[in-house]
Short mmCIF file of the C-alpha atoms (twelve columns), coordinates in Angstrom:
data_MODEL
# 
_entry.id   MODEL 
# 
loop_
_atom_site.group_PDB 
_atom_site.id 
_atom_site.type_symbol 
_atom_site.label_atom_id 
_atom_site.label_alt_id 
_atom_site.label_comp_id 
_atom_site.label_asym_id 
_atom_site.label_seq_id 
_atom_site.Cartn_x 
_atom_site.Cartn_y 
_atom_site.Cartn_z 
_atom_site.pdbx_PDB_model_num 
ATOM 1   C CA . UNK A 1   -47.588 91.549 -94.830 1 
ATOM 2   C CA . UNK A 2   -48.857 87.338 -94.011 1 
ATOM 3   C CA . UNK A 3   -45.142 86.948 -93.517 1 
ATOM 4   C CA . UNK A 4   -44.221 89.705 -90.810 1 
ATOM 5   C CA . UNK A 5   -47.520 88.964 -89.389 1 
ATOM 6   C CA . UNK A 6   -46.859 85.137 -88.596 1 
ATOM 7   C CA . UNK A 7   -43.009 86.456 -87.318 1 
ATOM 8   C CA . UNK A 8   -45.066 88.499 -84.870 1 
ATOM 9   C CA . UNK A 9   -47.084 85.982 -83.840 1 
ATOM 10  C CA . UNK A 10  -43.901 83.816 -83.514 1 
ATOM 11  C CA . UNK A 11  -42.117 86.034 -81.342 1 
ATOM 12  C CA . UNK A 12  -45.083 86.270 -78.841 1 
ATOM 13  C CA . UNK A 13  -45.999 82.743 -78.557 1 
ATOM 14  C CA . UNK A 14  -42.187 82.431 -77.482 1 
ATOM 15  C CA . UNK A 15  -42.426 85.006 -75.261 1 
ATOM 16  C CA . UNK A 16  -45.771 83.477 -73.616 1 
ATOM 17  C CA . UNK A 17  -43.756 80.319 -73.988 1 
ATOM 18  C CA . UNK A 18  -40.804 81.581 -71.451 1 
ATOM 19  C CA . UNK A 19  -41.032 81.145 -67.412 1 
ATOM 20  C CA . UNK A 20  -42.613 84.414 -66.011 1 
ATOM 21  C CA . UNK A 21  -39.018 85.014 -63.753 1 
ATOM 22  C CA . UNK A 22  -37.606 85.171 -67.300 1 
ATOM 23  C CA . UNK A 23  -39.465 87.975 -68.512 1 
ATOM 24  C CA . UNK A 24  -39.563 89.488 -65.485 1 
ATOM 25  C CA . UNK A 25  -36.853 91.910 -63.949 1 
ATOM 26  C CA . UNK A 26  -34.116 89.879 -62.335 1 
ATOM 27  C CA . UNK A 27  -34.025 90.064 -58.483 1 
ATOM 28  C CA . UNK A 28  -30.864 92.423 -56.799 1 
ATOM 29  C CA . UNK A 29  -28.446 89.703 -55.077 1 
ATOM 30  C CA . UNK A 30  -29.417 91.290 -52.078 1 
ATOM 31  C CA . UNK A 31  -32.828 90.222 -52.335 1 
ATOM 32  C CA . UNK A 32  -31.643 87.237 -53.491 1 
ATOM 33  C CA . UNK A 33  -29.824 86.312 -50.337 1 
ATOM 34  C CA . UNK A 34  -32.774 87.071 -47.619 1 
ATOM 35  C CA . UNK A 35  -33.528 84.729 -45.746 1 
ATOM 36  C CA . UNK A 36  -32.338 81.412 -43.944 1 
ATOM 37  C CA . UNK A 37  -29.248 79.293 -45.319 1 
ATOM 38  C CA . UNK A 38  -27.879 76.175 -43.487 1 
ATOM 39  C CA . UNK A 39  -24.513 75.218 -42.949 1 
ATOM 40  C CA . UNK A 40  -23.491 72.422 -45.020 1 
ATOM 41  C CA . UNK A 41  -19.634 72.790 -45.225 1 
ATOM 42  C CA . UNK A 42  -16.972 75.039 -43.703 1 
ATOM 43  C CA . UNK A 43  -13.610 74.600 -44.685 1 
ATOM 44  C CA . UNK A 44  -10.750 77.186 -43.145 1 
ATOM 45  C CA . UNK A 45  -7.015  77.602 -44.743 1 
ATOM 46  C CA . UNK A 46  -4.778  79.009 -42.679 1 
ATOM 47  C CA . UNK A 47  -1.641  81.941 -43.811 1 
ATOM 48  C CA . UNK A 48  0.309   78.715 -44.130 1 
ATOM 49  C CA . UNK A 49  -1.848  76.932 -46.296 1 
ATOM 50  C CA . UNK A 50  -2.896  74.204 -43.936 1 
ATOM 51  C CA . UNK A 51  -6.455  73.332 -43.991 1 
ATOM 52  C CA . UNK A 52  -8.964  72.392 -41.270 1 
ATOM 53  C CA . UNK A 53  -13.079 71.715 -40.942 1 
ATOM 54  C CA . UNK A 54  -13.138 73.565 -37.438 1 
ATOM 55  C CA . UNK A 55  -16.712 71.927 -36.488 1 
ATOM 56  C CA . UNK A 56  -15.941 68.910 -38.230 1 
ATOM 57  C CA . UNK A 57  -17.022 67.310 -41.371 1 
ATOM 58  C CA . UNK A 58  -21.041 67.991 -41.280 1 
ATOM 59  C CA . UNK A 59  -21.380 70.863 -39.520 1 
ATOM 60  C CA . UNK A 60  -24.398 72.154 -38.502 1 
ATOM 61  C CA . UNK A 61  -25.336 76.006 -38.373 1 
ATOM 62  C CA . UNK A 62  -27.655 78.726 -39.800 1 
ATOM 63  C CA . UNK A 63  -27.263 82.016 -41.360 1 
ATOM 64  C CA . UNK A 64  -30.183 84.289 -41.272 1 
ATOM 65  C CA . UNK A 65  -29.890 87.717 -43.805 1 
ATOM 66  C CA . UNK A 66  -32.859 89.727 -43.184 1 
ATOM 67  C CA . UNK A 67  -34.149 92.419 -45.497 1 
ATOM 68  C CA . UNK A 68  -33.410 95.405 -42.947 1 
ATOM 69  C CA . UNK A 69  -29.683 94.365 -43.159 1 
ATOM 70  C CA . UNK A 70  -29.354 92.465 -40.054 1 
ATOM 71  C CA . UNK A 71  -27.983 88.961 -39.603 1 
ATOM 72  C CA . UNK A 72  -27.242 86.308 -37.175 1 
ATOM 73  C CA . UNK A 73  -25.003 83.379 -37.546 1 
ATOM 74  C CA . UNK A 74  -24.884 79.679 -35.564 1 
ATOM 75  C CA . UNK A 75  -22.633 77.101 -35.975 1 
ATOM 76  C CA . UNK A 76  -20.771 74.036 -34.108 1 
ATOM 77  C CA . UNK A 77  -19.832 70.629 -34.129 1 
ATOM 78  C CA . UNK A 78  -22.572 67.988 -34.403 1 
ATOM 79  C CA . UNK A 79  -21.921 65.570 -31.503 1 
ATOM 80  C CA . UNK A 80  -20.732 67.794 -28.849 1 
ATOM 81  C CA . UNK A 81  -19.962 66.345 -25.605 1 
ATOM 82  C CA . UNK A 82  -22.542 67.343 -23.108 1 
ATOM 83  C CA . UNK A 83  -21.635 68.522 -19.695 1 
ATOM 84  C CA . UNK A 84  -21.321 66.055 -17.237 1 
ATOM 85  C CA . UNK A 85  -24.361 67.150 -15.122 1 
ATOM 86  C CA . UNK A 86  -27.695 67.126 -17.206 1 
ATOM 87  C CA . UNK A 87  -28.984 69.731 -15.020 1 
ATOM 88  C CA . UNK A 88  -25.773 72.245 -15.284 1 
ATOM 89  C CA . UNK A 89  -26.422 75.189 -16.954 1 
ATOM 90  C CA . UNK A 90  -23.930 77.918 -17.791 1 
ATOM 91  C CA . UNK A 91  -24.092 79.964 -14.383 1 
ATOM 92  C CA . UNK A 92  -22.748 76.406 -12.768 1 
ATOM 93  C CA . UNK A 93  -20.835 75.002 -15.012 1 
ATOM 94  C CA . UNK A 94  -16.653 74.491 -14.453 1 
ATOM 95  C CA . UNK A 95  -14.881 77.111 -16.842 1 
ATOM 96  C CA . UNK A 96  -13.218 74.564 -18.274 1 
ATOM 97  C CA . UNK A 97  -16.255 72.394 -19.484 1 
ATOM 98  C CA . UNK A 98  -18.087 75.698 -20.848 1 
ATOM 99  C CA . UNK A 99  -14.897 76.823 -22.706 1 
ATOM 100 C CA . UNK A 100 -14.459 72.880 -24.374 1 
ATOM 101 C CA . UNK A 101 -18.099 73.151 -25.513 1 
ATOM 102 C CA . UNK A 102 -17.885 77.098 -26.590 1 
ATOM 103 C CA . UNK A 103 -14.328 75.668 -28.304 1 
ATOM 104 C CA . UNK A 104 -16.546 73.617 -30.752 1 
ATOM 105 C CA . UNK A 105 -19.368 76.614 -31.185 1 
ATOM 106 C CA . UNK A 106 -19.365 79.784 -33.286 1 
ATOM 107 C CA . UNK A 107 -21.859 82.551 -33.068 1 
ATOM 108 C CA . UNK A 108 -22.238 86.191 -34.309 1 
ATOM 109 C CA . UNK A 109 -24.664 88.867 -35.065 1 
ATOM 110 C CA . UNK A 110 -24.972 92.198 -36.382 1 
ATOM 111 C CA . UNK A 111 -25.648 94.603 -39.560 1 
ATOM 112 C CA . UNK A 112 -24.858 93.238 -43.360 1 
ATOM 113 C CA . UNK A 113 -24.825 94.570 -46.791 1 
ATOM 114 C CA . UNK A 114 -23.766 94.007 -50.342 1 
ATOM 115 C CA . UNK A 115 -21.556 95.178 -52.725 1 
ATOM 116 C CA . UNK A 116 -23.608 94.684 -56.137 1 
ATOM 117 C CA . UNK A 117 -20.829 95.566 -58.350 1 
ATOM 118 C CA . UNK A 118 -18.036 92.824 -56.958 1 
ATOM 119 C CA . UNK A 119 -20.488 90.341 -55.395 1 
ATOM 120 C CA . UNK A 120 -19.627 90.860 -51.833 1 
ATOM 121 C CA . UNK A 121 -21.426 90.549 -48.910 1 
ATOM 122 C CA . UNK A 122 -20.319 92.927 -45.735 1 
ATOM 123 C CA . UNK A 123 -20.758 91.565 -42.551 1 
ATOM 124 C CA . UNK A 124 -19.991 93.677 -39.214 1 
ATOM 125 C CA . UNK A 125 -20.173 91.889 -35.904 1 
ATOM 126 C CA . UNK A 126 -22.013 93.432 -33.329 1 
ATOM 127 C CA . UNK A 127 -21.591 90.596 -31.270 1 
ATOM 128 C CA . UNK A 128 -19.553 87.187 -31.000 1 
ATOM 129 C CA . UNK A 129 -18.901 84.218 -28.512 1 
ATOM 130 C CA . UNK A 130 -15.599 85.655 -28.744 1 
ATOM 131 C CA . UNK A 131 -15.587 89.252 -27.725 1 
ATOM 132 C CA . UNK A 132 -12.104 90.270 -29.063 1 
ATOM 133 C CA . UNK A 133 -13.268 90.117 -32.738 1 
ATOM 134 C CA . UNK A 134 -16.502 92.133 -31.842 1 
ATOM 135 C CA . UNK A 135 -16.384 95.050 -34.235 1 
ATOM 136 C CA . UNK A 136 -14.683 93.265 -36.853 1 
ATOM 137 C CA . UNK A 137 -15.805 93.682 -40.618 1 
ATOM 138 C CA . UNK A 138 -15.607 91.036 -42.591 1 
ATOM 139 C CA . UNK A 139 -15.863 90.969 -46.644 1 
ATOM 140 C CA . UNK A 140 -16.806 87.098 -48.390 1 
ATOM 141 C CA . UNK A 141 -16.839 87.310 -52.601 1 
ATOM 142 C CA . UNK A 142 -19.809 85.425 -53.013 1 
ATOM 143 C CA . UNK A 143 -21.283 82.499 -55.524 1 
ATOM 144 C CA . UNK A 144 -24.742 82.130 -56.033 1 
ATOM 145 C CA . UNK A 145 -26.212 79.413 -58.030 1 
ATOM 146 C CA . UNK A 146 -29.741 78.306 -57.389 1 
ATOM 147 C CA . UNK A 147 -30.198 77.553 -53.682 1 
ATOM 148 C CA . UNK A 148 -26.385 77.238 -53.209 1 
ATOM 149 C CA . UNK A 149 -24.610 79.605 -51.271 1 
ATOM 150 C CA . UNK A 150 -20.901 79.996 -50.972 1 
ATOM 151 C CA . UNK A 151 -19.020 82.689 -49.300 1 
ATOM 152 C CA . UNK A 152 -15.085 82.790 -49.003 1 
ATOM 153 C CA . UNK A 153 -13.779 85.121 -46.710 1 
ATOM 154 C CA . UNK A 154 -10.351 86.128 -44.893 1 
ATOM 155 C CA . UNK A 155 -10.190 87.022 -41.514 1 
ATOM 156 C CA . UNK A 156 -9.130  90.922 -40.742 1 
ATOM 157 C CA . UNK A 157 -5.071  90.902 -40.851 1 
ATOM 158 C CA . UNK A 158 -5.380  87.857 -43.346 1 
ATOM 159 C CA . UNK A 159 -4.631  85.225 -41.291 1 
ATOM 160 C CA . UNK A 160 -7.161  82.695 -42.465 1 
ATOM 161 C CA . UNK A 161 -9.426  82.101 -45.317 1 
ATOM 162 C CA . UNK A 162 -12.815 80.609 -45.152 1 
ATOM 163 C CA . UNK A 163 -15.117 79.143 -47.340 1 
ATOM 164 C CA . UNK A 164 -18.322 78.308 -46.155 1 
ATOM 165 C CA . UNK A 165 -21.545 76.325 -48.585 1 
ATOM 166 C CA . UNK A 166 -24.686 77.018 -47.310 1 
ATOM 167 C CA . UNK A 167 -27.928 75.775 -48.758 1 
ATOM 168 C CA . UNK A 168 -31.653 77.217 -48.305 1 
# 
């Protein structure tokens, strides 16, 4: 009887012992991915295996998952060149300076989920700076270790694969 009674104590002073989030139920990845990430590396491989940073070796961006399964995504080159006019804005701007500076900028938005079950994250693009791939869905196997993020991806048709680190 003393000895099962000091194994019960045991167990509960180890179970007092652990971190509550240890007890407690472990959070959906869903839930765990709501909220902001930042860009901190974006690496694309192209069908014939070449490899490029497309907004250069530090990029800088922002993902934001929120919990009603909407997202938006910024990213671009630090260091862009600014238009040669401080005042310009896009209205007056020459096509050909707004498309260099759009060239070295990436945006989208629209609706997200997740596939539990193969770790995937669904993204469907409402809208984009480029309007042909509005309407695309894409599908990134995802790795989640702390408050590391990293999503790989390929392009609808396969073309290109991209792998993207994000922190929060």
């Amino acid at each position: 009887m003393h000895r099962r009674n000091i194994l019960i104590a045991a167990t509960l002073l180890g179970f007092a012992l652990l971190p509550a989030d240890a007890v407690a139920q472990q959070k959906s990845l869903k839930e765990q991915l709501v909220g902001a990430w930042t860009l901190v590396s974006m690496e694309i491989t192209e069908k014939d295996g070449t490899k490029r940073r497309e907004f250069g070796p530090a990029p800088k961006g922002v993902m934001i998952l929120d919990a009603g399964g909407k997202y938006a995504r910024v990213s671009g080159r630090p260091g862009r060149n600014h238009f040669n006019a401080p005042e310009k804005f896009r209205q007056v701007t020459p096509a050909a300076e707004f498309g260099e500076a759009a060239r070295e900028f990436g945006a989208n938005f629209g609706t997200w989920s997740v596939n539990e079950a193969d770790k995937s994250l669904i993204q469907r693009w409402e809208g984009d700076l480029i309007p042909n791939v509005e309407g695309w869905e894409t599908k990134a196997s995802i790795s989640l270790a702390g408050d590391e993020l990293k999503l790989s991806y390929t392009a609808p048709g396969g073309s290109r694969r991209t792998d993207a680190v994000y922190k929060r």
